[in-house]
C-alpha positions as CSV (number, residue, x, y, z in Angstrom):
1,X,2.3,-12.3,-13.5
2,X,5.7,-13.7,-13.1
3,X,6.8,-14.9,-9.0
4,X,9.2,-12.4,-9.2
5,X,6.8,-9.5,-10.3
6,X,4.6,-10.0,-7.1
7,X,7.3,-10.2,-4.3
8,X,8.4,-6.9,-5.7
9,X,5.2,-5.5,-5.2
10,X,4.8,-7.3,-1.4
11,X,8.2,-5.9,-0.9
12,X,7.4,-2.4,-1.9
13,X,4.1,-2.6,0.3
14,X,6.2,-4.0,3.1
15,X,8.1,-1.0,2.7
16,X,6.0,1.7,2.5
17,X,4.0,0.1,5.7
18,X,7.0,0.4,7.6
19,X,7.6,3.6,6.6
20,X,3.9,5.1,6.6
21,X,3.7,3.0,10.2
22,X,2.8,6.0,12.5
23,X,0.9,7.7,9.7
24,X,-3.3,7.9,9.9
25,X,-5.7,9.4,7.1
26,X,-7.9,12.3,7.9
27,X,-11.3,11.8,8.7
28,X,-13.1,10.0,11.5
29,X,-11.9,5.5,11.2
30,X,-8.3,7.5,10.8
31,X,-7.0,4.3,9.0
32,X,-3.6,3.4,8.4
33,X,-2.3,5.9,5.2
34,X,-0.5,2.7,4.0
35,X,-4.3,1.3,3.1
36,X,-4.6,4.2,1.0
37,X,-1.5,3.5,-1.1
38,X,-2.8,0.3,-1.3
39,X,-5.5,1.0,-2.6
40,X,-3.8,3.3,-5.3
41,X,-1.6,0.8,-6.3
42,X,-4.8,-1.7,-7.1
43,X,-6.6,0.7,-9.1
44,X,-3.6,1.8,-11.1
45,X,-3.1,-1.8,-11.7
46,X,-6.3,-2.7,-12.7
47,X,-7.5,-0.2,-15.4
């Protein structure tokens, strides 16, 4: 994966744990949501 290709994805993880900052999933560790996306974003990558 090219240099550029993977600050684009820190940058849009940056992002969206600025913008999920006050955000908590559901349950009882109420996690940052942000971990969640993150988590999306590795699966969908790695099929």
């Amino acid at each position: 994966m090219k240099a550029t290709k993977v600050l684009q994805i820190v940058f849009a993880l940056d992002f969206a744990a600025g913008a999920h900052s006050t955000q908590r999933r559901k349950g009882g560790a109420h996690e940052p949501y942000v971990n969640h996306l993150t988590e999306v974003a590795r699966l969908v990558g790695n099929p």
